[in-house]
Structure formats: structure tokens, C-alpha cells
PyMOL Python script that loads the backbone (N, CA, C, O; Angstrom):
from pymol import cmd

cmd.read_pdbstr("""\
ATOM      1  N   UNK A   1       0.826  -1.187   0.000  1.00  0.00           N
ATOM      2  CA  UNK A   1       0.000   0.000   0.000  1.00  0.00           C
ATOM      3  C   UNK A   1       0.871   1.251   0.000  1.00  0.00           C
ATOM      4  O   UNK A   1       0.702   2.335  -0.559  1.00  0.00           O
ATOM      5  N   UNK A   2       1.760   0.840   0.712  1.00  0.00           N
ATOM      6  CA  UNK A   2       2.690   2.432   1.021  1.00  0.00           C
ATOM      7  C   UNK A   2       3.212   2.861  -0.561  1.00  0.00           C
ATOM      8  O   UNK A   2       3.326   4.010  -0.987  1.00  0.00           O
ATOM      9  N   UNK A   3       3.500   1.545  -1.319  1.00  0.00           N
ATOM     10  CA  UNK A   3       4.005   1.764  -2.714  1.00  0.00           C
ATOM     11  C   UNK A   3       3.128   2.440  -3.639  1.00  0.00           C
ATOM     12  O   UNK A   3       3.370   3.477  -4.258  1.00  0.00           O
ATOM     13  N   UNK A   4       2.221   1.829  -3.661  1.00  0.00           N
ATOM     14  CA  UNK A   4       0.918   2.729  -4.043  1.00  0.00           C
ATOM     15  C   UNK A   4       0.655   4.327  -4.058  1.00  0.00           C
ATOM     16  O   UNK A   4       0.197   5.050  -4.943  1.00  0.00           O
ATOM     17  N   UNK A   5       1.227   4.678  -2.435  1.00  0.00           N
ATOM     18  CA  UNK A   5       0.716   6.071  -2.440  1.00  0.00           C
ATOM     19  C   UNK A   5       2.434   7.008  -2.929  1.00  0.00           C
ATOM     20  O   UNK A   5       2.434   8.154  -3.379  1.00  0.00           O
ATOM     21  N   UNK A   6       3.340   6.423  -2.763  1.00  0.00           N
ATOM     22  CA  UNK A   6       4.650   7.152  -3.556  1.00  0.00           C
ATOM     23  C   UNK A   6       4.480   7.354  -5.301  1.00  0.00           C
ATOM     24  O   UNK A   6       5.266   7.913  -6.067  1.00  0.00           O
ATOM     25  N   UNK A   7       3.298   6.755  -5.579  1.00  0.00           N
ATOM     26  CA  UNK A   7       3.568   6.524  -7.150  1.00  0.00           C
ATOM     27  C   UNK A   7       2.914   7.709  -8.327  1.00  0.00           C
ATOM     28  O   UNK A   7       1.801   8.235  -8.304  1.00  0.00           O
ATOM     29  N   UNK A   8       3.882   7.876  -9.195  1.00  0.00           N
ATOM     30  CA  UNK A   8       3.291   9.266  -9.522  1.00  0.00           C
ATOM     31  C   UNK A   8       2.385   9.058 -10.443  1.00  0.00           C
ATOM     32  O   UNK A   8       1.841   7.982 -10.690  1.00  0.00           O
ATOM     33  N   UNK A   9       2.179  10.260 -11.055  1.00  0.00           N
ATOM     34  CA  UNK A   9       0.515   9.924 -11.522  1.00  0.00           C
ATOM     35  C   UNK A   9       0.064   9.080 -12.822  1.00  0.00           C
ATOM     36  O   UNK A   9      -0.896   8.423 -13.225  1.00  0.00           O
ATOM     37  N   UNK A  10       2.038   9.729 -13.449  1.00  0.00           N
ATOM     38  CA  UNK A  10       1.928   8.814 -14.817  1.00  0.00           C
ATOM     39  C   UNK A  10       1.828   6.943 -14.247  1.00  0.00           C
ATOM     40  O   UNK A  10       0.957   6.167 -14.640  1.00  0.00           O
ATOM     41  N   UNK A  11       2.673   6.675 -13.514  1.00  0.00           N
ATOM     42  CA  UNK A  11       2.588   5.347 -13.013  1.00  0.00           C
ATOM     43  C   UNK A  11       1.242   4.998 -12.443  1.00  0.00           C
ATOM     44  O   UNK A  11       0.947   3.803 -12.468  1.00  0.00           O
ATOM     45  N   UNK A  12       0.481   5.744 -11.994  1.00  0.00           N
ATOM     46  CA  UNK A  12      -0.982   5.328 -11.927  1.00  0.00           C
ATOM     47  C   UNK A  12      -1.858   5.246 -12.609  1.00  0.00           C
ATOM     48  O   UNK A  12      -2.942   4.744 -12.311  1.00  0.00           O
ATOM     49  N   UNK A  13      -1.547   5.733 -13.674  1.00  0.00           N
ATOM     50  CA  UNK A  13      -2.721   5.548 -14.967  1.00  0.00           C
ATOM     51  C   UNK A  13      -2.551   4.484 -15.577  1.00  0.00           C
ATOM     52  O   UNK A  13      -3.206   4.391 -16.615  1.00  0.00           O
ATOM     53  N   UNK A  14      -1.483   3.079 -15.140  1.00  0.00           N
ATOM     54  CA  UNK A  14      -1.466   2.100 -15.220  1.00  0.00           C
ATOM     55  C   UNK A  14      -2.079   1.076 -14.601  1.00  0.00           C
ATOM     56  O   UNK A  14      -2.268  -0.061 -15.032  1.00  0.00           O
ATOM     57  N   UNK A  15      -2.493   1.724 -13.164  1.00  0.00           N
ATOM     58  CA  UNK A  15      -3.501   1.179 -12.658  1.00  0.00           C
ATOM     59  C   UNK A  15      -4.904   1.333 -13.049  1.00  0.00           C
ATOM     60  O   UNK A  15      -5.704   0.498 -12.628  1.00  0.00           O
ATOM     61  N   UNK A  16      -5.318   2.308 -13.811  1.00  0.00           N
ATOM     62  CA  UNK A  16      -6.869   2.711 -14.009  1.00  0.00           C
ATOM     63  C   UNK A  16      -7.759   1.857 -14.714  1.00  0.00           C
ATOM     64  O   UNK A  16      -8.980   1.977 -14.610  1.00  0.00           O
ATOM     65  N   UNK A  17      -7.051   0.750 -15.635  1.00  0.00           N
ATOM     66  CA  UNK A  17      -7.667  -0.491 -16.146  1.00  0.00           C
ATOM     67  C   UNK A  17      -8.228  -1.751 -15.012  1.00  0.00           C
ATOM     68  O   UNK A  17      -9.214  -2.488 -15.044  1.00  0.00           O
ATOM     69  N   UNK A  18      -7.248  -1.620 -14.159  1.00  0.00           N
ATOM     70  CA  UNK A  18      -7.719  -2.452 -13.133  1.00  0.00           C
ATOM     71  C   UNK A  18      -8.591  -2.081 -11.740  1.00  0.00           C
ATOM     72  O   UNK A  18      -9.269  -2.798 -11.004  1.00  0.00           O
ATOM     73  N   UNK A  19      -8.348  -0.988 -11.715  1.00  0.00           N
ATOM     74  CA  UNK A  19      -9.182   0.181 -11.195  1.00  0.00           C
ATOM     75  C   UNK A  19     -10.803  -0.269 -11.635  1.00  0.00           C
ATOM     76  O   UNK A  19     -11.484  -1.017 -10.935  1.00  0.00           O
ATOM     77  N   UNK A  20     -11.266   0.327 -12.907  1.00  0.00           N
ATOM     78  CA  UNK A  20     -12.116   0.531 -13.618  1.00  0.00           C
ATOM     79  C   UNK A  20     -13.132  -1.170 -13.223  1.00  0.00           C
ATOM     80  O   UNK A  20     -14.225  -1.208 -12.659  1.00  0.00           O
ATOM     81  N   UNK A  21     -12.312  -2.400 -13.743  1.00  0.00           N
ATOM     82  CA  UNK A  21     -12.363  -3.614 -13.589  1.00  0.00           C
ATOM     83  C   UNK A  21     -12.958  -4.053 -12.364  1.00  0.00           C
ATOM     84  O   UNK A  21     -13.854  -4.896 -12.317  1.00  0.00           O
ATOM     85  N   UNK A  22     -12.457  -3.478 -11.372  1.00  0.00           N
ATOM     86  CA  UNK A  22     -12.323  -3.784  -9.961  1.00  0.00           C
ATOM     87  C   UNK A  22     -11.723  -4.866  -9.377  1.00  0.00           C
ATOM     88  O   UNK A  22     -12.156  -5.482  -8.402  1.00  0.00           O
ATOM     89  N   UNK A  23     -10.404  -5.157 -10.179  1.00  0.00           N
ATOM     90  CA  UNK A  23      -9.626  -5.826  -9.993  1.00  0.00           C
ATOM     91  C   UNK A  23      -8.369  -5.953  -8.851  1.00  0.00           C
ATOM     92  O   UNK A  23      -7.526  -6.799  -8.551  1.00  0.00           O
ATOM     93  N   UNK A  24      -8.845  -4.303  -8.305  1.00  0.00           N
ATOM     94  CA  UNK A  24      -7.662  -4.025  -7.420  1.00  0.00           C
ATOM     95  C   UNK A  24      -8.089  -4.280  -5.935  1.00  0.00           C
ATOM     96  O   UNK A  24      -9.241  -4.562  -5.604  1.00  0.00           O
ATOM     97  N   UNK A  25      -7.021  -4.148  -5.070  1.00  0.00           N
ATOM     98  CA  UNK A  25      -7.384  -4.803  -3.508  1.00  0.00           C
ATOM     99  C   UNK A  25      -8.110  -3.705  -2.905  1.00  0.00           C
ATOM    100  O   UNK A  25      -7.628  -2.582  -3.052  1.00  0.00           O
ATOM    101  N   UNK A  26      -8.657  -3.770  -2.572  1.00  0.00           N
ATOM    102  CA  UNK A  26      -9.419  -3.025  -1.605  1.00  0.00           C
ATOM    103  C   UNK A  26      -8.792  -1.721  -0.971  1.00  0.00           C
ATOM    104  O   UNK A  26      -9.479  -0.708  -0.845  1.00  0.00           O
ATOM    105  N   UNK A  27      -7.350  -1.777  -0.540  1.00  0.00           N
ATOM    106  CA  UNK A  27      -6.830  -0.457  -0.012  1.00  0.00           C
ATOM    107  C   UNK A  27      -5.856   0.075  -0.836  1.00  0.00           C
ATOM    108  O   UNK A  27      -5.097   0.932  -0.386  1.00  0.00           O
ATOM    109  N   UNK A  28      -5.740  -0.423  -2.319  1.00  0.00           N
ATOM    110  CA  UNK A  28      -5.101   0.358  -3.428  1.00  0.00           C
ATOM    111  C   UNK A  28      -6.563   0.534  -4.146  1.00  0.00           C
ATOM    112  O   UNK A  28      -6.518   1.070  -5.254  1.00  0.00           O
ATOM    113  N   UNK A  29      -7.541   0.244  -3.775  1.00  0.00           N
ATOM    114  CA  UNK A  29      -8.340   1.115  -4.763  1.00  0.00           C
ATOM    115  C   UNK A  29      -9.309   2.679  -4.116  1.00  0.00           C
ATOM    116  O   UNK A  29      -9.823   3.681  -4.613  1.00  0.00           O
ATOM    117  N   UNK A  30      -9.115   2.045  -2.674  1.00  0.00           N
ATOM    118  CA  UNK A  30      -9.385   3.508  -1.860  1.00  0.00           C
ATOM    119  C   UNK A  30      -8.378   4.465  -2.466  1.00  0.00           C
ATOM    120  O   UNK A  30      -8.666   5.662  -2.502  1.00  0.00           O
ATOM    121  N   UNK A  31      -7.168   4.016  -2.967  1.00  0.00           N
ATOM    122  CA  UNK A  31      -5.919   5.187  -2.944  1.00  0.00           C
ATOM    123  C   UNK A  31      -6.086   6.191  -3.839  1.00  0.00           C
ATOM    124  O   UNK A  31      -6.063   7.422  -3.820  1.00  0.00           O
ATOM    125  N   UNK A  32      -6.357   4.846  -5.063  1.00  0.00           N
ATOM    126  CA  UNK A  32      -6.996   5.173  -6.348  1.00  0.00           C
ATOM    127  C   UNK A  32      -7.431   6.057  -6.451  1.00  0.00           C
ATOM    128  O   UNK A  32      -6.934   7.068  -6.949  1.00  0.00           O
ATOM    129  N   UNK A  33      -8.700   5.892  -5.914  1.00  0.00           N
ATOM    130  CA  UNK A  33     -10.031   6.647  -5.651  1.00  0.00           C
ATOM    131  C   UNK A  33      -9.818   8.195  -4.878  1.00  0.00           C
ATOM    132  O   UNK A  33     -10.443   9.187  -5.253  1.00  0.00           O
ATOM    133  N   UNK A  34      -9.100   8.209  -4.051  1.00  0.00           N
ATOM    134  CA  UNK A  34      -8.826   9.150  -2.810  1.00  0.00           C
ATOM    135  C   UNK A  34      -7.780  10.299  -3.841  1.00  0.00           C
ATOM    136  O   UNK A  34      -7.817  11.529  -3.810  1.00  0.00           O
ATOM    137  N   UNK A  35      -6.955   9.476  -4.647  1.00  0.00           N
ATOM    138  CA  UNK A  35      -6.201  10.638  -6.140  1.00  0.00           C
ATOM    139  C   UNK A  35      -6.731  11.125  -6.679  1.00  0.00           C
ATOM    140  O   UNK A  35      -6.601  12.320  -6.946  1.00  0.00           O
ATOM    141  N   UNK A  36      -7.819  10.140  -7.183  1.00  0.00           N
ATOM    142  CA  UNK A  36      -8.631  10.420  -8.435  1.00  0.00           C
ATOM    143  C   UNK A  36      -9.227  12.154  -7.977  1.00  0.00           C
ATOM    144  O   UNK A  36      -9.093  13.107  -8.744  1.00  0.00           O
ATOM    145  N   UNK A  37      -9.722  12.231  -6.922  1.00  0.00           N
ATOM    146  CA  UNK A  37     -10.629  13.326  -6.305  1.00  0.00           C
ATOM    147  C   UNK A  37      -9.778  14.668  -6.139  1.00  0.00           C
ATOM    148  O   UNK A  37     -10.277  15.793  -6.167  1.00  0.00           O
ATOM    149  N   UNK A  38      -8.298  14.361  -5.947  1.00  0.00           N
ATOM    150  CA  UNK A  38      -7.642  15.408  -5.824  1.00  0.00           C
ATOM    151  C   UNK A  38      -6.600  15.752  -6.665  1.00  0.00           C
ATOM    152  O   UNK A  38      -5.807  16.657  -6.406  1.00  0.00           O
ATOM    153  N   UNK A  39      -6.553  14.725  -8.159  1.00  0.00           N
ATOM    154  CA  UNK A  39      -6.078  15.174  -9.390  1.00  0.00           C
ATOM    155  C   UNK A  39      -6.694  15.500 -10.075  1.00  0.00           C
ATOM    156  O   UNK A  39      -7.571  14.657 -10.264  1.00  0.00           O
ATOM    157  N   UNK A  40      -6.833  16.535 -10.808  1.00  0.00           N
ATOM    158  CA  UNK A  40      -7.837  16.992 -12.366  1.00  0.00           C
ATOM    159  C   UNK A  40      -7.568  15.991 -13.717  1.00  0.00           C
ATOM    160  O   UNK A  40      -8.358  15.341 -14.401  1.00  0.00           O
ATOM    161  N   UNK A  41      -5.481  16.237 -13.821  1.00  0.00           N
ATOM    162  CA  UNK A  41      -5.520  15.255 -14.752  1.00  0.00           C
ATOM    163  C   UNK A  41      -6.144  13.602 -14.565  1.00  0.00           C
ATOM    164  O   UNK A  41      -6.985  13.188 -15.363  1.00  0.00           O
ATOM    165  N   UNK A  42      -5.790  12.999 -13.778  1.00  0.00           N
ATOM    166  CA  UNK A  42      -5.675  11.869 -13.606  1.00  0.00           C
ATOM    167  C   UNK A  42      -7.537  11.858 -13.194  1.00  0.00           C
ATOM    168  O   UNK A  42      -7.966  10.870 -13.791  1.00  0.00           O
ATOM    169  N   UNK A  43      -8.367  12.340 -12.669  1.00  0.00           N
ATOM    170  CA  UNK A  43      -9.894  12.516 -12.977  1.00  0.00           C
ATOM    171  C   UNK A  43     -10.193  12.507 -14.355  1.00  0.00           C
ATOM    172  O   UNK A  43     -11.050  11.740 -14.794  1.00  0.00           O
ATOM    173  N   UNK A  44      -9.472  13.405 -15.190  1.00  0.00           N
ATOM    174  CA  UNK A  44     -10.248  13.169 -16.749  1.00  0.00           C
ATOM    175  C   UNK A  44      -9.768  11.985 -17.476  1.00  0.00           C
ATOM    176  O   UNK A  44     -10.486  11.309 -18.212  1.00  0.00           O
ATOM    177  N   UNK A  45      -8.075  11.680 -17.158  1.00  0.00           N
ATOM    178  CA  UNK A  45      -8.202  10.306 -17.859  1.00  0.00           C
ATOM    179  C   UNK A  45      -9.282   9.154 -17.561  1.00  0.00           C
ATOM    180  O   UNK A  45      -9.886   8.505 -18.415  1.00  0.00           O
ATOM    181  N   UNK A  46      -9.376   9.058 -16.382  1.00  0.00           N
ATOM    182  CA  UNK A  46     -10.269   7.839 -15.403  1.00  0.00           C
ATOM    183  C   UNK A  46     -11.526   8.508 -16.156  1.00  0.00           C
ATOM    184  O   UNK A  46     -11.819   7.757 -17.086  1.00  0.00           O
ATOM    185  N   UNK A  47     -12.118   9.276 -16.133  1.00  0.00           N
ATOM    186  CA  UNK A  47     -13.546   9.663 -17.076  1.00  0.00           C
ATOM    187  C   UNK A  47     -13.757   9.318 -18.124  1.00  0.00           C
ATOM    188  O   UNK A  47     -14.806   8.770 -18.460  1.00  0.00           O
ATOM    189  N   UNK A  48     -12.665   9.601 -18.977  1.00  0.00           N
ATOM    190  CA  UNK A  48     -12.192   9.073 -20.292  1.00  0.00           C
ATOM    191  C   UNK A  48     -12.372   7.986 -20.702  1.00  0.00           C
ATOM    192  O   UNK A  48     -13.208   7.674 -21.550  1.00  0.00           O
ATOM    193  N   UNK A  49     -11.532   7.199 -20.095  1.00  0.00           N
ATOM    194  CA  UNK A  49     -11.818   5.437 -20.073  1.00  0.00           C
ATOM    195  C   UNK A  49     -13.469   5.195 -19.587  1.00  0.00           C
ATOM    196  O   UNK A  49     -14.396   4.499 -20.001  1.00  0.00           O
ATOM    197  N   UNK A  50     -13.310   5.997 -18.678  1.00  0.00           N
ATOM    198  CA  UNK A  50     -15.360   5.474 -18.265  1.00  0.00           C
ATOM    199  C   UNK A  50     -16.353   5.641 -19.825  1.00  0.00           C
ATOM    200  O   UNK A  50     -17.383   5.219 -20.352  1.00  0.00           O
ATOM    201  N   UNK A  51     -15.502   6.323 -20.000  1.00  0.00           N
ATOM    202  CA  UNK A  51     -17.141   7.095 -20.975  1.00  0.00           C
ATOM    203  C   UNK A  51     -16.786   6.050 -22.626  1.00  0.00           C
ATOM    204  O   UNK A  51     -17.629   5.838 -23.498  1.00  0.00           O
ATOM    205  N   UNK A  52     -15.383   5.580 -22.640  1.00  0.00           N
ATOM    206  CA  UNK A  52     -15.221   3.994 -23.662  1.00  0.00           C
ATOM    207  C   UNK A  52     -16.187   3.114 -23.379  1.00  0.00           C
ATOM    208  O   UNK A  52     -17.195   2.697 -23.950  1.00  0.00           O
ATOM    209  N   UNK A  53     -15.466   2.870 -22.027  1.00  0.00           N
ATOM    210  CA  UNK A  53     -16.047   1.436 -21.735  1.00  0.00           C
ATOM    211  C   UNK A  53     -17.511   1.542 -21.760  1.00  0.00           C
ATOM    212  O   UNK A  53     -18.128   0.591 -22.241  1.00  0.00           O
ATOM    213  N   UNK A  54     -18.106   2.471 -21.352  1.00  0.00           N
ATOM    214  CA  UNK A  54     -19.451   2.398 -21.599  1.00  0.00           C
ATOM    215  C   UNK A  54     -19.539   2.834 -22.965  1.00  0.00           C
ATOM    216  O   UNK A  54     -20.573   2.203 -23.185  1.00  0.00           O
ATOM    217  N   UNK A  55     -19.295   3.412 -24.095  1.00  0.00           N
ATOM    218  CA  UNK A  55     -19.230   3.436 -25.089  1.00  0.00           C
ATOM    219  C   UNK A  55     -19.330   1.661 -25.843  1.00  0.00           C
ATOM    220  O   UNK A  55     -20.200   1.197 -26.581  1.00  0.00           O
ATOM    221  N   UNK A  56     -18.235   1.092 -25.359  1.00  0.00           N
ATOM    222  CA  UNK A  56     -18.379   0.339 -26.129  1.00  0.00           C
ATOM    223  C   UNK A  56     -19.096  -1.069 -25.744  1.00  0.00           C
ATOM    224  O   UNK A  56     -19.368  -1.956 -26.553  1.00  0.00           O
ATOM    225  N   UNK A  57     -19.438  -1.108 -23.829  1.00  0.00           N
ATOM    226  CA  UNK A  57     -20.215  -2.081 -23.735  1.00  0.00           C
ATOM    227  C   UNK A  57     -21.950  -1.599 -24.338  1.00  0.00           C
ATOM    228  O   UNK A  57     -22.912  -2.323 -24.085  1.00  0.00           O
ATOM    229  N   UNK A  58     -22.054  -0.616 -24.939  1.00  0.00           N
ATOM    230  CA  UNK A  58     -23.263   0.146 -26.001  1.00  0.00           C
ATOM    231  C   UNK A  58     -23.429  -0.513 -26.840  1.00  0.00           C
ATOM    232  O   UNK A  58     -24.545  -1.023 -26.932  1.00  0.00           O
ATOM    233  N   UNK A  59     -22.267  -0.862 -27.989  1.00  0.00           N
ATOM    234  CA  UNK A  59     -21.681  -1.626 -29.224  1.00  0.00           C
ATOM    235  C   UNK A  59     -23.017  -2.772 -28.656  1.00  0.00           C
ATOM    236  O   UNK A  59     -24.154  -2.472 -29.019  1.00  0.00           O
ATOM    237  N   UNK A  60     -22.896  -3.643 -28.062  1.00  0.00           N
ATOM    238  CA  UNK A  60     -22.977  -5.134 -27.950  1.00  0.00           C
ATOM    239  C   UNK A  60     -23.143  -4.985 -26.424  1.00  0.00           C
ATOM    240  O   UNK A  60     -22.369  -4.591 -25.552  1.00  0.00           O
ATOM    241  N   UNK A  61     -24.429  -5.439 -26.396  1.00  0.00           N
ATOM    242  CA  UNK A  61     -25.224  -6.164 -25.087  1.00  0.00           C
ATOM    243  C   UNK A  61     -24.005  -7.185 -24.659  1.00  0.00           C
ATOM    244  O   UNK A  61     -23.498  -6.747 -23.627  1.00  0.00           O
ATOM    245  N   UNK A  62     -23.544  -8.048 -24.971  1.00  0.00           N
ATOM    246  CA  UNK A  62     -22.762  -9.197 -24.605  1.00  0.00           C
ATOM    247  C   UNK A  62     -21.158  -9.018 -24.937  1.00  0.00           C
ATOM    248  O   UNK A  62     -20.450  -9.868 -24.397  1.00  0.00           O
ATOM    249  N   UNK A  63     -20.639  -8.268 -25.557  1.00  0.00           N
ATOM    250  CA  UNK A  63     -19.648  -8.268 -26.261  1.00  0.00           C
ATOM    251  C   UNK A  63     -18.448  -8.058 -25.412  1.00  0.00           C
ATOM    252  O   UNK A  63     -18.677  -7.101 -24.672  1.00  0.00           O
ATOM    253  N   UNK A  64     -17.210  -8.574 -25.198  1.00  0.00           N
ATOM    254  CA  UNK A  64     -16.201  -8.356 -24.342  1.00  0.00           C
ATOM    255  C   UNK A  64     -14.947  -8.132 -25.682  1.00  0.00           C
ATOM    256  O   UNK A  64     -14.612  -8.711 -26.715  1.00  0.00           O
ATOM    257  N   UNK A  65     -14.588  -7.016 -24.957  1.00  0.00           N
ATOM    258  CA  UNK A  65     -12.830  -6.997 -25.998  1.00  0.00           C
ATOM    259  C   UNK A  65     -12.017  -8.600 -25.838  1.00  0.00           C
ATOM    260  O   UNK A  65     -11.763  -9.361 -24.905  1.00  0.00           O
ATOM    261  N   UNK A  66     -11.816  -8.586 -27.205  1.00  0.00           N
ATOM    262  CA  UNK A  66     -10.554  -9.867 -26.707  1.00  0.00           C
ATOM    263  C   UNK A  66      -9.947  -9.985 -26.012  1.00  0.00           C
ATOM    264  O   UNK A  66      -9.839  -8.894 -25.453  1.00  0.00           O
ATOM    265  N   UNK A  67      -9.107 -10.976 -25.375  1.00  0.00           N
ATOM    266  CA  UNK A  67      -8.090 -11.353 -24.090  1.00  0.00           C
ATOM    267  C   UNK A  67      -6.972 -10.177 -25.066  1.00  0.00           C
ATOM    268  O   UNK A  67      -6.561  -9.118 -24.591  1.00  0.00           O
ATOM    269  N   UNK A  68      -6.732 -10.543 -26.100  1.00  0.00           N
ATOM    270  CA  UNK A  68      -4.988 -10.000 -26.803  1.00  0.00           C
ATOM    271  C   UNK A  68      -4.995  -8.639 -26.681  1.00  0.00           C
ATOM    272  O   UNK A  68      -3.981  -8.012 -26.378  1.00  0.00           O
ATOM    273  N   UNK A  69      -6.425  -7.955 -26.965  1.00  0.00           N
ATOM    274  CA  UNK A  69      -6.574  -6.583 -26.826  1.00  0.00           C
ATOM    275  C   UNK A  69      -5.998  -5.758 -25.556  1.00  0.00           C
ATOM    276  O   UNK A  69      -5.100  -4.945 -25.336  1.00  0.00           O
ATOM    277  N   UNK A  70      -7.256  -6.579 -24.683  1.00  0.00           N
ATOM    278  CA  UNK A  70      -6.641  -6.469 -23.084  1.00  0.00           C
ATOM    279  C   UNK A  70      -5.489  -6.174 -22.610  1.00  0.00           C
ATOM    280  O   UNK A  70      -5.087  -5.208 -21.962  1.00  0.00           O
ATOM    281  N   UNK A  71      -4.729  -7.618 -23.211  1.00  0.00           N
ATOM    282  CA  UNK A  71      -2.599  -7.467 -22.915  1.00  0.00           C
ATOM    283  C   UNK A  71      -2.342  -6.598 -23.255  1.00  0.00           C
ATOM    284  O   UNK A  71      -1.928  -5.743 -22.472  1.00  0.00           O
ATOM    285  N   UNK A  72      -2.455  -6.340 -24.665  1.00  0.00           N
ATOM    286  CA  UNK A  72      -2.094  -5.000 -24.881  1.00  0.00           C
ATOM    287  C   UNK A  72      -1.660  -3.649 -24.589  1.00  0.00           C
ATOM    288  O   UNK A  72      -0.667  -2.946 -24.775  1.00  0.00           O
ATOM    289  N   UNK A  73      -3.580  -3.521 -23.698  1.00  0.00           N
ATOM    290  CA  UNK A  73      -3.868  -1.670 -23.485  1.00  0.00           C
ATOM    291  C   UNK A  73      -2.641  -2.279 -22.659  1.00  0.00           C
ATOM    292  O   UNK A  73      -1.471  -2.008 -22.930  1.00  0.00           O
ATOM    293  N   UNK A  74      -3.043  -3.151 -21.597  1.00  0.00           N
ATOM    294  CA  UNK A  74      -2.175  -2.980 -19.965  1.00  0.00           C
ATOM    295  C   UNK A  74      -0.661  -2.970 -20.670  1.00  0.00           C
ATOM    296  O   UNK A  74      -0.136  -1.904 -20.346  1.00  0.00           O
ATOM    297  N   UNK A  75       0.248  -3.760 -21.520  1.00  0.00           N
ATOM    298  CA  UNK A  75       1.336  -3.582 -21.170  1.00  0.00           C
ATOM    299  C   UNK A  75       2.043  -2.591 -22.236  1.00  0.00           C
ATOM    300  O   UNK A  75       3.244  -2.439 -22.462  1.00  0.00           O
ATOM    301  N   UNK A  76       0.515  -1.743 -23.028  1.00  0.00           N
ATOM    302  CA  UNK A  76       1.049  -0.047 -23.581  1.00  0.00           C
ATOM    303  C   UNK A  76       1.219   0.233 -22.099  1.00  0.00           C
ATOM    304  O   UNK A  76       2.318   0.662 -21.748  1.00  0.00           O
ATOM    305  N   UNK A  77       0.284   0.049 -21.186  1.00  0.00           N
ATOM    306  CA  UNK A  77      -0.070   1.620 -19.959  1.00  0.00           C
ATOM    307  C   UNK A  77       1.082   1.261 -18.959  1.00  0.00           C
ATOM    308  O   UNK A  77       1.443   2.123 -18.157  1.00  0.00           O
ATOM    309  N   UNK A  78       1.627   0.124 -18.970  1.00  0.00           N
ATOM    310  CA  UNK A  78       2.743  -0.273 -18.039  1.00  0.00           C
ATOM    311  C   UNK A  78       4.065  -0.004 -18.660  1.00  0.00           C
ATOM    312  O   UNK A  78       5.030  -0.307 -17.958  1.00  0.00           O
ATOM    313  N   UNK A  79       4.311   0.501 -19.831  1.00  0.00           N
ATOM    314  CA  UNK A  79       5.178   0.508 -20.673  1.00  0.00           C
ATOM    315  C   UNK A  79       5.392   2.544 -20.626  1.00  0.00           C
ATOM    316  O   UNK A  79       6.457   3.140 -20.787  1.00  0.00           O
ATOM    317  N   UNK A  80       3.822   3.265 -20.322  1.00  0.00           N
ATOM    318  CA  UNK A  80       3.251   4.266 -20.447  1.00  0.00           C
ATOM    319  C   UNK A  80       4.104   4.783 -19.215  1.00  0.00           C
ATOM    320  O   UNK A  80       4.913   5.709 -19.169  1.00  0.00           O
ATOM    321  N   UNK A  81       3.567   3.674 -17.967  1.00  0.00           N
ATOM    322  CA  UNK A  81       3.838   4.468 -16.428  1.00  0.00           C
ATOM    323  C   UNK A  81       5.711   4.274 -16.123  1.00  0.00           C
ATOM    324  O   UNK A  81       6.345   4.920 -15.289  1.00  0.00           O
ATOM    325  N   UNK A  82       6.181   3.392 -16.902  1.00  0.00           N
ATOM    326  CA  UNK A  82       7.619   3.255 -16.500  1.00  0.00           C
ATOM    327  C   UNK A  82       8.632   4.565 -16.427  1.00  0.00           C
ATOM    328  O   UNK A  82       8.459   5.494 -17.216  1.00  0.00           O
ATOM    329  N   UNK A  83       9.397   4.588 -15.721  1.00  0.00           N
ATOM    330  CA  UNK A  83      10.183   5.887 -15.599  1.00  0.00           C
ATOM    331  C   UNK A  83      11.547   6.206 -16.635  1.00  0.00           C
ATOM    332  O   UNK A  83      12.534   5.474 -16.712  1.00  0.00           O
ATOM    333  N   UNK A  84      11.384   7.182 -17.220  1.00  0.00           N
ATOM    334  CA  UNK A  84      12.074   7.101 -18.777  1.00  0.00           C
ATOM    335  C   UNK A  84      13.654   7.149 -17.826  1.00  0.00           C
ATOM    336  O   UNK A  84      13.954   7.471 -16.677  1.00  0.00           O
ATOM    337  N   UNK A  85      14.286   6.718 -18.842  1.00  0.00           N
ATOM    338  CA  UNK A  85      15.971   6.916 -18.714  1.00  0.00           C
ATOM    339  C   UNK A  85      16.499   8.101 -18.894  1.00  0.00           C
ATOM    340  O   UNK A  85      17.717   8.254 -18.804  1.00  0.00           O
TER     341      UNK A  85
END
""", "prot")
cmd.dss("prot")
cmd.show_as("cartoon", "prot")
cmd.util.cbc("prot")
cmd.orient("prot")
């Protein structure tokens, strides 16, 4: 948890897929959540993605993105949050 709250914002927008999901533990998603409220940027990305995903669970009553898609976004956004050289 403590790692969680050192992490800057670009490195958290790697979390916002799993975030979104509700994939995350319970006291990294309070953290989440507790940023989200007191960043602007990092509020409009997280909006952003909201207003897809409901965008595209619109597409198709049933429809899920592929697994490959998935890997993907996450290891662009983990690739996104890493700290440049």
C-alpha cells in the first residue's frame, strides 16, 4: 500500500484499467479513488476510459474486448507508467 501512495501519476494511470475492472485490492483502490478526487488530470483520464467502456459495452449487449486486446492496453499503460531513462 505504502508503494501505491509514492507513485506518480503517470505510473498510476497504469492502474486505471484495473481500477475501472475492480480488480484491485481493496486499499489500493481507496488510494486510487482518494487521487482520483484530488487530481484533475488523472480525474479526466479515469472519465475518459469510463465514458469507452461504456461506449463500447453500447456496441454489444454481450460483447467483451478480446483477451490480446486487453494485454495490450495494460502492457502499452505499463510501458506508459515506467520511468524514462
Amino acid at each position: 500500500m505504502k508503494e501505491l501512495e509514492k507513485l506518480s501519476c503517470r505510473r498510476r494511470v497504469a492502474l486505471l484499467c484495473d481500477y475501472l475492472d475492480g480488480e484491485l485490492p481493496a486499499a489500493s483502490r481507496r488510494l486510487v479513488a482518494a487521487h482520483r478526487r484530488s487530481c484533475l488530470p488523472c480525474a479526466q483520464v479515469l472519465a475518459s476510459l469510463e465514458r469507452t467502456v461504456r461506449a463500447l459495452k453500447g456496441l454489444r449487449g454481450d460483447a467483451k474486448p478480446p483477451a490480446a486486446s486487453r494485454r495490450t492496453l495494460k502492457t502499452a499503460l505499463a510501458r506508459a507508467a515506467r520511468p524514462r531513462r
